[in-house]
C-alpha positions in Angstrom: 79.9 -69.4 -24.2 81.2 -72.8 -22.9 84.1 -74.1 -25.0 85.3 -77.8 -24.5 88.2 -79.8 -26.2 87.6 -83.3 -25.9 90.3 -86.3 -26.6 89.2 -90.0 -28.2 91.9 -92.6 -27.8 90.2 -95.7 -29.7 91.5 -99.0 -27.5 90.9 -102.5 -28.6 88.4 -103.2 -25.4 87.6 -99.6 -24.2 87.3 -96.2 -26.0 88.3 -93.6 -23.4 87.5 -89.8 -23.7 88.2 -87.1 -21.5 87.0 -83.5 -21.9 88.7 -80.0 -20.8 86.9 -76.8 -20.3 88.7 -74.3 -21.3 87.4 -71.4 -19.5 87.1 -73.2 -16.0 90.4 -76.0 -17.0 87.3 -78.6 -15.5 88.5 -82.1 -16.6 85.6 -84.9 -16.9 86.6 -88.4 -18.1 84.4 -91.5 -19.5 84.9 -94.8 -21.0 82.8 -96.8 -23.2 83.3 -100.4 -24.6 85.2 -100.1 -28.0 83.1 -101.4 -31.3 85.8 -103.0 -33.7 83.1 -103.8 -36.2 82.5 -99.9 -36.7 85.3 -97.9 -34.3 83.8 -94.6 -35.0 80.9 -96.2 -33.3 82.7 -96.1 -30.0 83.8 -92.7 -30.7 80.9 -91.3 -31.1 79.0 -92.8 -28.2 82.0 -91.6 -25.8 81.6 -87.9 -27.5 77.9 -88.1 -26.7 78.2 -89.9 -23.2 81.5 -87.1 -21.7 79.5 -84.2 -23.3 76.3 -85.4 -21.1 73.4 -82.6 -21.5 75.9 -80.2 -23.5 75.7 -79.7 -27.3 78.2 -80.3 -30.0 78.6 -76.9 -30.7 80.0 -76.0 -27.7 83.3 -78.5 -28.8 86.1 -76.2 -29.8 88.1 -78.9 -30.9 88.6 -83.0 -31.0 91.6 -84.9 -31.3 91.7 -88.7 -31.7 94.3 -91.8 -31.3 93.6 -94.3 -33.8 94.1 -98.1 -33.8 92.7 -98.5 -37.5 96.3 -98.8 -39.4 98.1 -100.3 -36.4 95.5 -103.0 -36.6 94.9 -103.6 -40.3 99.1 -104.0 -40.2 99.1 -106.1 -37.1 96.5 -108.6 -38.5 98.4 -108.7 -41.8 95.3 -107.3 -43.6 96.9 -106.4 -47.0 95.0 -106.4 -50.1 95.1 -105.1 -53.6 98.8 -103.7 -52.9 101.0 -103.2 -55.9 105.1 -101.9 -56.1 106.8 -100.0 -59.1 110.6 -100.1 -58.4 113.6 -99.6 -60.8 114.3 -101.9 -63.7 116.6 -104.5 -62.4 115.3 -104.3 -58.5 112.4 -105.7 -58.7 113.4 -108.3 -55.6 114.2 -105.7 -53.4 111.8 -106.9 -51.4 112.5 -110.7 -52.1 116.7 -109.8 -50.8 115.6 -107.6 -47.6 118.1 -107.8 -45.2 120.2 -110.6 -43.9 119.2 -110.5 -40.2 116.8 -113.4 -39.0 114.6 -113.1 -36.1 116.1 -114.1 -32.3 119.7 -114.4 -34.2 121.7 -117.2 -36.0 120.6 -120.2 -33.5 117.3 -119.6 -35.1 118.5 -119.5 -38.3 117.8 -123.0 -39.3 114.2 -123.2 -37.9 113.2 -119.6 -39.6 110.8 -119.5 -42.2 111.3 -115.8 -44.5 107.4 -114.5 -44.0 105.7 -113.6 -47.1 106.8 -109.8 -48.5 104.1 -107.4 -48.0 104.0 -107.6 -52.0 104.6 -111.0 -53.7 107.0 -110.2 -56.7 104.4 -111.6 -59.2 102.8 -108.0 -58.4 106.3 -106.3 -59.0 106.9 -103.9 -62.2 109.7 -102.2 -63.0 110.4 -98.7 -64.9 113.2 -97.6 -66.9 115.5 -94.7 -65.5 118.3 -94.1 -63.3 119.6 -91.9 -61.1 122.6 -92.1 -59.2 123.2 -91.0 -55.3 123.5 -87.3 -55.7 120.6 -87.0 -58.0 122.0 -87.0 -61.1 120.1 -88.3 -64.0 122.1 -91.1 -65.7 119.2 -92.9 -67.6 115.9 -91.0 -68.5 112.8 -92.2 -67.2 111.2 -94.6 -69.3 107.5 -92.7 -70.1 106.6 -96.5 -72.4 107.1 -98.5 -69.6 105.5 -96.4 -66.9 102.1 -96.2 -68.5 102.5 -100.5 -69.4 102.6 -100.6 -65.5 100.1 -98.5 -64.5 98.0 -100.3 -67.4 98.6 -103.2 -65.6 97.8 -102.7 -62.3 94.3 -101.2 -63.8 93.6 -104.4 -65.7 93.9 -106.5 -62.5 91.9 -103.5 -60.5 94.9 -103.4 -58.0 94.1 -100.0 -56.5 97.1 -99.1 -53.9 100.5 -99.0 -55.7 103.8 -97.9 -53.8 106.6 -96.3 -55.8 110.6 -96.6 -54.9 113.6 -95.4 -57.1 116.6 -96.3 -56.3 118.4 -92.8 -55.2 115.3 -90.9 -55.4 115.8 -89.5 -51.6 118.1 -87.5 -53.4 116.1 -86.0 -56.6 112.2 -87.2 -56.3 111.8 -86.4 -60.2 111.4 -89.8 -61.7 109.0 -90.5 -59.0 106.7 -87.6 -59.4 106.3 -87.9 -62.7 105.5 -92.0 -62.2 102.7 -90.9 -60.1 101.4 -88.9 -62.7 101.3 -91.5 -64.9 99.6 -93.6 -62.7 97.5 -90.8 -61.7 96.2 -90.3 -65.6 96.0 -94.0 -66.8 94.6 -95.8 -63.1 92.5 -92.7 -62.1 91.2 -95.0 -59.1 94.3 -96.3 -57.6 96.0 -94.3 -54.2 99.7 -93.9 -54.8 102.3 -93.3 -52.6 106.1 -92.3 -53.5 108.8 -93.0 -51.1 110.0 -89.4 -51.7 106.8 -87.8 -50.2 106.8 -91.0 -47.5 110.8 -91.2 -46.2 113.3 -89.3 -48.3 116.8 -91.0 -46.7 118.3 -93.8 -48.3 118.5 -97.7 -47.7 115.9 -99.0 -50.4 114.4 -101.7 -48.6 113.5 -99.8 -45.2 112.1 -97.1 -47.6 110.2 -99.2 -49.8 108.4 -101.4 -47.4 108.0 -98.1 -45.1 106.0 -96.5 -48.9 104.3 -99.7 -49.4 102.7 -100.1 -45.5 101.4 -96.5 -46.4 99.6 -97.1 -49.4 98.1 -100.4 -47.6 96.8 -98.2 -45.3 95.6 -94.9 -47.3 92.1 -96.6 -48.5 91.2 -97.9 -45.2 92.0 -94.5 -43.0 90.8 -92.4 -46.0 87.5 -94.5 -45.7 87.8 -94.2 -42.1 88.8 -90.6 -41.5 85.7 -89.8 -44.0 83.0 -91.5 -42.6 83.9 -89.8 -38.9 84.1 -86.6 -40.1 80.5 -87.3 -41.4 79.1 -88.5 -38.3 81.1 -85.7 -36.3 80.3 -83.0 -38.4 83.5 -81.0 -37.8 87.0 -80.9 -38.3 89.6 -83.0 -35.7 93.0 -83.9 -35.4 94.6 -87.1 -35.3 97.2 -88.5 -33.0 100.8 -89.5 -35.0 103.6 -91.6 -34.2 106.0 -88.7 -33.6 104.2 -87.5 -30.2 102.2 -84.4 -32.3 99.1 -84.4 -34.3 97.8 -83.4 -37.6 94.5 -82.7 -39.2 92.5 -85.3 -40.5 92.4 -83.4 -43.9 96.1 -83.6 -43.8 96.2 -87.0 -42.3 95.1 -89.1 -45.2 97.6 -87.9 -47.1 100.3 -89.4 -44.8 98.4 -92.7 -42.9 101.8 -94.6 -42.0 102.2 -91.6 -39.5 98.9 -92.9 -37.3 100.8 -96.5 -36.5 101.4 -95.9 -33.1 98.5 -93.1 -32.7 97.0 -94.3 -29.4 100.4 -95.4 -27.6 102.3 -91.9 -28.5 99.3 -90.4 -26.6 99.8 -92.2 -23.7 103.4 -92.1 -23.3 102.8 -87.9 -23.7 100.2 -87.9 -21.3 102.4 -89.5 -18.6 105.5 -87.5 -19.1 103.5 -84.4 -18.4 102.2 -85.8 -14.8 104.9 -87.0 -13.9 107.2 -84.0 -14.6 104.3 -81.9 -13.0 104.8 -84.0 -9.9 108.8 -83.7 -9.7 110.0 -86.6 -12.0 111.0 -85.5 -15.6 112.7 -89.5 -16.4 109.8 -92.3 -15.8 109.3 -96.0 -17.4 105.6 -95.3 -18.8 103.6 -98.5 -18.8 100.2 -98.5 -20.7 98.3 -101.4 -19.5 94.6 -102.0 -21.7 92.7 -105.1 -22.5 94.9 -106.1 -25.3 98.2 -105.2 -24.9 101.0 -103.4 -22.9 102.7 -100.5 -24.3 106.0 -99.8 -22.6 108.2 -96.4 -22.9 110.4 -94.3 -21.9 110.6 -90.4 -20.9 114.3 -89.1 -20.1 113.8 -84.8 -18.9 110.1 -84.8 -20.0 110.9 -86.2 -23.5 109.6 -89.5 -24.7 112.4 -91.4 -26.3 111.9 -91.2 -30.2 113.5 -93.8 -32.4 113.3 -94.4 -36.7 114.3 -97.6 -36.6 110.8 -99.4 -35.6 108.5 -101.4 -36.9 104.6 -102.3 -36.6 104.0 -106.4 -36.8 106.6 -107.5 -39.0 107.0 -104.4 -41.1 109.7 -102.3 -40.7 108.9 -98.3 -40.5 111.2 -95.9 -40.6 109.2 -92.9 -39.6 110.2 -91.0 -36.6 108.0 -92.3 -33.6 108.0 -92.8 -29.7 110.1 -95.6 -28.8 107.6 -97.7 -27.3 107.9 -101.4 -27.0 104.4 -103.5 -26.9 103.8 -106.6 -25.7 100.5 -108.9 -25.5 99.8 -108.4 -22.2 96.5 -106.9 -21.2 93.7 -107.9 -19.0 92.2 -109.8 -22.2 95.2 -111.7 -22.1 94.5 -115.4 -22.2 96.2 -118.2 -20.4 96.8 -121.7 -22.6 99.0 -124.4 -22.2 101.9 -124.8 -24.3 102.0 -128.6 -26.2 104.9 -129.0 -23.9 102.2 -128.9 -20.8 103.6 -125.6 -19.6 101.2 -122.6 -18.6 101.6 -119.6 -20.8 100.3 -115.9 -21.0 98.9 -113.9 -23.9 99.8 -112.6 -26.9 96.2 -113.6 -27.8 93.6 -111.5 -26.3 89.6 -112.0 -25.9 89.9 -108.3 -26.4 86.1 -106.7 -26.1 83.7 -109.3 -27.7 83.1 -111.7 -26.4 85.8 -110.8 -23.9 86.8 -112.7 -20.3 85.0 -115.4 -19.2 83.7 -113.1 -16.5 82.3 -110.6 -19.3 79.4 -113.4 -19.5 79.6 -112.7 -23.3 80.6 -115.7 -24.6 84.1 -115.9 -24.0 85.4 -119.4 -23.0 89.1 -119.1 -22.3 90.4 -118.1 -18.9 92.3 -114.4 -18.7 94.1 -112.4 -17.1 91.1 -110.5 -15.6 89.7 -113.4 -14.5 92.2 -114.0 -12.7 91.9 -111.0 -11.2 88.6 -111.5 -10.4 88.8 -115.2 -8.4 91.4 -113.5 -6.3 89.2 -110.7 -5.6 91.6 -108.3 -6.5 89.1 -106.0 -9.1 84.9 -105.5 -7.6 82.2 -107.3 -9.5 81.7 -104.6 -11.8 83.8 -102.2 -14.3 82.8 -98.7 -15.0 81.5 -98.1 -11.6 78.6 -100.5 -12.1 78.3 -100.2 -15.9 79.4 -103.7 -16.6 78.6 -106.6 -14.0 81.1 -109.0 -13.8 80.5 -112.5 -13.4 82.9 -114.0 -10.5 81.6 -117.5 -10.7 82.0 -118.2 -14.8 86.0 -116.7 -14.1 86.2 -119.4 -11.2 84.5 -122.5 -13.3 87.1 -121.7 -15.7 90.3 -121.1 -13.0 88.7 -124.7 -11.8 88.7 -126.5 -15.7 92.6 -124.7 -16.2 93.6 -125.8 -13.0 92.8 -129.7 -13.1 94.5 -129.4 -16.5 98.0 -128.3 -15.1 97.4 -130.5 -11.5 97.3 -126.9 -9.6 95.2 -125.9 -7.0 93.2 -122.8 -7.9 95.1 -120.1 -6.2 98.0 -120.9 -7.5 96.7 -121.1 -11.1 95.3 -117.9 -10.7 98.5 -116.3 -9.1 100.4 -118.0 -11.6 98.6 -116.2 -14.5 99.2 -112.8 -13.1 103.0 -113.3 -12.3 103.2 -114.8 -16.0 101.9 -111.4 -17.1 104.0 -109.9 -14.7 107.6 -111.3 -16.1 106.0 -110.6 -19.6 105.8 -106.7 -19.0 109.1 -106.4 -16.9 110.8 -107.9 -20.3 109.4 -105.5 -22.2 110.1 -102.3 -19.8 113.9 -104.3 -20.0 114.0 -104.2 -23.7 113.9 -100.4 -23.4 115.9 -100.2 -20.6 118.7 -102.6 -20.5 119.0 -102.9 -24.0 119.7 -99.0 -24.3 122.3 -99.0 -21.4 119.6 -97.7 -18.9 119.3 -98.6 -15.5 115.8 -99.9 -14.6 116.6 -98.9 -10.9 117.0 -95.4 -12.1 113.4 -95.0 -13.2 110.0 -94.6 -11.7 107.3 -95.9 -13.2 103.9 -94.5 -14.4 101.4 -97.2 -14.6 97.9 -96.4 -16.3 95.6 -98.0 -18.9 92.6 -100.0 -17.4 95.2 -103.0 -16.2 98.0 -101.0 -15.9 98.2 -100.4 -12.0 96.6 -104.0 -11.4 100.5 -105.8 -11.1 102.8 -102.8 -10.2 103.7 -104.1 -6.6 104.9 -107.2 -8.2 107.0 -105.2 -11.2 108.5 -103.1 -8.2 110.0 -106.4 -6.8 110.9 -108.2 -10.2 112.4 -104.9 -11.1 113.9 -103.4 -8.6 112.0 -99.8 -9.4 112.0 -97.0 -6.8 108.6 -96.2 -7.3 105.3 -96.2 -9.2 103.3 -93.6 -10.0 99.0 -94.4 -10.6 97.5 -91.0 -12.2 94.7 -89.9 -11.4 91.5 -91.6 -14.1 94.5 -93.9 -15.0 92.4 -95.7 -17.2 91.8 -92.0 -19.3 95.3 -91.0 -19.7 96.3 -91.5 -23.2 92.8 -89.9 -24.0 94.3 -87.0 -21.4 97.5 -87.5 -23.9 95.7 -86.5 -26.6 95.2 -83.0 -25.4 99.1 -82.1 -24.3 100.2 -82.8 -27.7 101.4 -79.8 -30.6 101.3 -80.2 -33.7 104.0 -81.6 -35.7 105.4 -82.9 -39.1 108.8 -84.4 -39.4 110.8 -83.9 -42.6 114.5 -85.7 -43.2 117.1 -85.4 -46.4 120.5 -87.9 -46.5 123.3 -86.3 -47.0 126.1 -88.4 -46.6 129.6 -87.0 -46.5 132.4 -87.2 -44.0 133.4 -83.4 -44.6 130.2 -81.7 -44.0 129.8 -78.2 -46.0 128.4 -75.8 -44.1 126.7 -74.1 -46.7 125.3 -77.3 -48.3 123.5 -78.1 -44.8 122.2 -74.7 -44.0 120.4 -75.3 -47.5 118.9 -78.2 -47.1 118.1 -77.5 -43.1 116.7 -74.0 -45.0 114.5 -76.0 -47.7 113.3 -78.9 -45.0 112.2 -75.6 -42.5 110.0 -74.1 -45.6 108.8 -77.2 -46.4 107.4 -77.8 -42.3 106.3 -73.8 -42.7 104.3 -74.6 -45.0 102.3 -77.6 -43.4 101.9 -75.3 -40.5 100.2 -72.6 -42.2 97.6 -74.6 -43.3 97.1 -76.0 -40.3 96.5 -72.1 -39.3 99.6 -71.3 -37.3 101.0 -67.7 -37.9 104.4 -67.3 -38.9 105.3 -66.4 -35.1 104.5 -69.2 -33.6 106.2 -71.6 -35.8 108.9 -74.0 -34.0 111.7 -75.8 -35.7 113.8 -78.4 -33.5 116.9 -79.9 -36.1 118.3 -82.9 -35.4 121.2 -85.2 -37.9 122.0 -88.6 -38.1 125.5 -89.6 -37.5 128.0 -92.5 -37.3 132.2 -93.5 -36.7 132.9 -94.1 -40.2 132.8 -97.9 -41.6 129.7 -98.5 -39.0 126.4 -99.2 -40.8 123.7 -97.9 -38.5 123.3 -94.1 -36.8 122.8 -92.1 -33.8 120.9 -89.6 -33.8 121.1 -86.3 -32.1 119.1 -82.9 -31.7 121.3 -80.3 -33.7 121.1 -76.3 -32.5 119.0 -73.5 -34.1 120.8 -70.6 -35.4 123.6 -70.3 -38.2 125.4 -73.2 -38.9 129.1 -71.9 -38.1 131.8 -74.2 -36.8 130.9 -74.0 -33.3 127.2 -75.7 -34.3 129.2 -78.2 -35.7 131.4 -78.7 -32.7 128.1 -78.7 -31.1 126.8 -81.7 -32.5 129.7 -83.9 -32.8 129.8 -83.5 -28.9 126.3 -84.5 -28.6 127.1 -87.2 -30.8 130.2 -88.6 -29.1 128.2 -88.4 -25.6 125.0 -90.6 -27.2 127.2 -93.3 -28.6 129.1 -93.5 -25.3 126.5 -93.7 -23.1 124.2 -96.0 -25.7 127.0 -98.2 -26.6 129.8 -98.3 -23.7 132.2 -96.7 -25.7 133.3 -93.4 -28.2 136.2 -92.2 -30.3 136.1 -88.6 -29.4 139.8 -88.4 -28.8 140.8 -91.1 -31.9 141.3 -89.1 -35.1 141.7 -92.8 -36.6 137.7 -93.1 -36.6 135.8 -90.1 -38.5 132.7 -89.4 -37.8 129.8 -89.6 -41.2 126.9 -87.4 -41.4 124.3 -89.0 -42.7 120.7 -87.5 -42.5 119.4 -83.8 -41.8 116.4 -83.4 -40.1 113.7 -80.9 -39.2 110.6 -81.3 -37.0 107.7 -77.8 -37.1 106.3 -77.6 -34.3 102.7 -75.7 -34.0 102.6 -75.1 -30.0 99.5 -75.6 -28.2 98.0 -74.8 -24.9 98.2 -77.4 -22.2 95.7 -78.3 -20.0 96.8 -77.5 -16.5 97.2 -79.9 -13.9 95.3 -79.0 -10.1 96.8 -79.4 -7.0 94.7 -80.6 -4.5 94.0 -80.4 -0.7 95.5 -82.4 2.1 93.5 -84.2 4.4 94.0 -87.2 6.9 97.2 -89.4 6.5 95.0 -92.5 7.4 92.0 -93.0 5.5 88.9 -95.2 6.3 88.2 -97.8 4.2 84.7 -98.1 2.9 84.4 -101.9 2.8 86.0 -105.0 3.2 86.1 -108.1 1.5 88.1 -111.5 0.7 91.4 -110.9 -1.3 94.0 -113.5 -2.2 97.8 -112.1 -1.5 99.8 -114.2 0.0 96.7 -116.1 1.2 92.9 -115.7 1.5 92.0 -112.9 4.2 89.6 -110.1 4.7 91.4 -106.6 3.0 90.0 -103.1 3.2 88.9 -101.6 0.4 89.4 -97.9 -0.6 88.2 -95.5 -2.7 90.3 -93.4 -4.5 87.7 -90.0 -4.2 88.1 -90.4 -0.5 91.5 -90.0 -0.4 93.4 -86.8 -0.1 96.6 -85.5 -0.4 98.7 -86.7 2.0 96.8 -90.0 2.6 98.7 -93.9 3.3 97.2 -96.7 2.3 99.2 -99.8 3.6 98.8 -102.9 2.4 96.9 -105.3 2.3 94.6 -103.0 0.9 92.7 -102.8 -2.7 92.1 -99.1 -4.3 89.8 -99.4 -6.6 88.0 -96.1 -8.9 85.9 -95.4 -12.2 88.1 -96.9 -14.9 90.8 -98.7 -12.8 91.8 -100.4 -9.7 94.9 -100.7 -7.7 95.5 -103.9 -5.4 98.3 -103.0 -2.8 100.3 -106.1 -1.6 101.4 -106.9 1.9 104.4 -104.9 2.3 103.4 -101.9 -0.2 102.4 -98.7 0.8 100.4 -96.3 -1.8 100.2 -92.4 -0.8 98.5 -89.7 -2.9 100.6 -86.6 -3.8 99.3 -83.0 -4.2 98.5 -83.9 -7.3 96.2 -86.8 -7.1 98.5 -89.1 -8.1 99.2 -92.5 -5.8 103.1 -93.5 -5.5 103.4 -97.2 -4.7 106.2 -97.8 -2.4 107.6 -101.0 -0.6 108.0 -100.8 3.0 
């Protein structure tokens, strides 16, 4: 019997899919426009329209990226949120931290944004425990059911709890959720000890708080899918695995970068398949531009990020995003300068050139008056309308005294600069050479501006998968399972004993999640890591630690590794100062449930020179008739010199004068200059 796993990876314009038989490893691949209204809309119709004549039942399994928290957070959608901190904290929140956005010089002009709970919806609880866990006032049982009365009377329904110290002994909070849990029977509660047990209050209580914003609406979400699906699916997380959706609801803040962890997986594993384990993975869609990068196959992972203006500490791929898509829209500044993004006409009504109402010029029209995309998306599915994206390149130009080439050029190199910043916050930033890295473009408008990122840049190469527009969805189906669990344990002396205990407890606590998502004992993988620092520093590097018993060569072991990383991400180490000891900070312990990767097929080669199938007018460095390609013609082996325009299903390629694009074995097109 035929048995297909399918990936959904729900995008603000388009909801791409992409199924793998597993007996014959046959990959088929779809997009349909995204409904925000109703996303499980979307997702269903792309189910229905990759599975074609086949039936449900032959779906083995389903595994979807999410947009639904990053969004709600992202449009600063929070309701009915309540906090329950320790007496005499109740302006945690209201203190935060000292740093202002952009540094000091924009320290006088900076406005403190409101806190994701006002402090008029603040109530505090008796109890106190200090930072090794020890109780030094009891928990005040009066004063935790006058809160949760409280909340009840004002029918606030998602309440986030946070201790002081209770990373260290979760008892207070436990048994405030059980409170809340008998006198507010209809409020979600999170704890921060369930959430992010490691210390630093604020981090961890706004990190609790953005999950109980988000509970009700994936819980509602999650629910209603699994109704209209009819069987059980997984869910992409933030850390680069995936989860069930029955265990997913019970831990939402780990969906926040759900589609973008997807993408950045997906593009590691083609490019390592095709000889380059470190890339810059660029995610171009209709929205945005997710940036990221892979160093030996592995997706850089950070803890220190944050979602809009919220700070989450959860582990997740270190992926910088920026509000540059094709939906992009071009405005001019009150100062009379043209300006890019970061508001998008995202899928309804969309680019002018969508002929759905949109009235504001974008990047894809832009794209369009140049002649650099054909009059249609999808391979015909949506017509595009090149004269509405030229009326409005002809209103935006008389307004900035251009003529309309250059407006339209203008746009693109706009959006160009505004994705090489991004790709340098992630490179330059973290002491990594740009010039080092190739770069994987997909997404929809990923590959549309990678001949001018090779020139601002300076990159080697770029890499256009095959279906580019598909491969997060692809993503989605490389992934393992995975939960992340962390304990602080700061100390400057580290006992031995005391980590392989809590190393020991954090292991049975990720065996357990992976039994019941139906892994056997055997396959269970556990990959340690710790937090460290030089002592007096008040931020930590992080470094994988080694399996096995913890002996004093381990810990050799990873104060080498640690020494190394703060080197090479800061310019400079103290491995030979014994003036500067090194901290421990946090233990931590990923379980990993492996899965079976779909494999990647080489394919034949054919002529180096292809034949275009068409030409038409292009604007490069001028208007001139350009051959265009398609990409199912070409073979391995095959040049396409510029200029030249590629274009296939979900995504096209315009190659500049100068640029040469050639297919590998693997499908995949490597942009080149010269």
């Amino acid at each position: 019997m035929r048995s297909v796993r399918i990936g959904v990876d729900t995008g603000g314009t388009f909801t791409d899919v992409v199924a793998v038989d597993e007996q014959t490893g046959e990959i088929t691949t779809t997009k349909t426009p995204s409904t925000p209204a109703d996303p499980a809309g979307g997702f269903m119709e792309g189910v229905r329209k990759v599975l074609g004549e086949a039936d449900l039942e032959t779906v083995s399994a389903v595994v979807h990226g999410t947009t639904v928290a990053t969004n709600q957070l992202l449009e600063d959608r929070i309701a009915d949120l309540g906090f329950v901190t320790t007496e005499g904290f109740e302006f945690i929140l209201e203190i935060a931290r000292q740093s202002v956005p952009d540094g000091y010089g924009n320290s006088y002009f900076w406005v403190k944004p409101p806190r994701i709970v006002p402090v008029h919806r603040v109530r505090t609880v008796g109890g106190r425990l200090d930072h090794t866990g020890a109780e030094v006032r009891p928990f005040d049982e009066a004063a935790a059911v006058a809160a949760a009365r409280w909340f009840r009377e004002r029918e606030i329904t998602a309440i986030g709890v946070c201790f002081l110290h209770s990373y260290a002994n979760p008892a207070h909070e436990i048994r405030m959720r059980e409170v809340i849990e008998r006198e507010h029977p209809g409020a979600v509660v999170s704890i921060s000890s369930d959430v992010l047990r490691e210390y630093r209050e604020y981090e961890r209580s706004v990190t609790t708080l953005v999950d109980a914003a988000v509970k009700p609406t994936m819980r509602r979400y999650i629910a209603g899918l699994a109704g209209r699906l009819g069987m059980p699916f997984s869910v992409m997380k933030s850390n680069g695995g995936v989860l069930s959706a029955a265990e997913v609801v019970h831990q939402p803040i780990t969906t926040v970068l759900s589609g973008p962890a997807a993408g950045a997986l997906g593009a590691a594993l083609i490019a390592s398949t095709a000889g380059h384990p470190s890339v810059i993975t660029l995610d171009g869609g209709g929205t945005s531009t997710d940036v990221a990068v892979v160093v030996d196959g592995e997706p850089s992972l950070t803890t220190e990020g944050s979602v809009g203006r919220y700070p989450c500490k959860i582990p997740m791929i270190d992926i910088v995003t920026v509000g540059a898509g094709g939906g992009s829209i071009a405005w001019i500044s009150p100062e009379g300068t043209l300006k890019v993004g970061p508001k998008s006409a995202g899928a309804d009504p969309g680019p002018l050139c969508y002929g759905r109402g949109g009235t504001e010029v974008t990047v894809t029209d832009a794209h369009v008056f140049l002649g650099r995309v054909p009059a249609h998306l999808l391979g015909g599915e949506i017509p595009l309308d090149a004269d509405a994206a030229r009326q409005g390149i002809e209103t935006l130009a008389g307004k900035v005294g251009l003529s309309l080439e250059r407006t339209a050029a203008g746009i693109l190199e706009i959006s160009a600069f505004n994705q090489s910043n991004a790709i340098r916050q992630l490179t330059v930033k973290r002491g990594l050479d740009v010039r080092d890295f190739p770069m994987v473009a997909f997404g929809g408008s990923g590959p549309l501006l990678v001949c001018r990122l090779i020139d601002i840049l300076g990159l080697p190469s770029v890499i256009v998968p095959p279906d580019p527009g598909n491969v997060s969805a692809f993503g989605l189906l490389t992934v393992d399972v995975k939960n992340d669990y962390v304990r602080t344990f700061v100390t400057r002396e580290l006992s031995l004993d005391s980590a392989a205990e809590i190393f020991g407890d954090l292991e049975d606590q990720a065996a357990e999640a992976l039994d019941r998502e139906g892994f056997t004992a055997e396959a269970h993988v556990y990959a340690r890591s710790a937090d460290l620092r030089y002592y007096g520093q008040a931020y930590e590097v992080r470094v994988p630690a080694p399996a096995g018993p913890l002996d004093e060569a381990w810990r050799a072991e990873v104060l080498d590794r640690f020494h190394e990383a703060h080197q090479r991400l800061y310019g400079y180490g103290y491995r030979d100062d014994p003036r500067h000891g090194v901290e421990w900070v946090n233990l931590r312990v990923s379980g990993i449930g492996p899965i079976t990767r779909p494999a990647i097929g080489r394919r034949p080669y054919g002529t180096a020179d292809p034949r275009p199938v068409t030409a038409r007018e292009v604007f490069y460095d001028g208007w001139g008739p350009t051959p265009i390609y398609h990409r199912a013609d070409l073979t391995a082996g095959s040049v396409v010199r510029g200029p030249a325009v590629i274009e296939e299903y979900g995504s096209t390629l315009p190659v500049h004068p100068g640029f040469t694009a050639t297919m590998d074995e693997f499908g995949n097109l490597e942009v080149r200059r010269g």
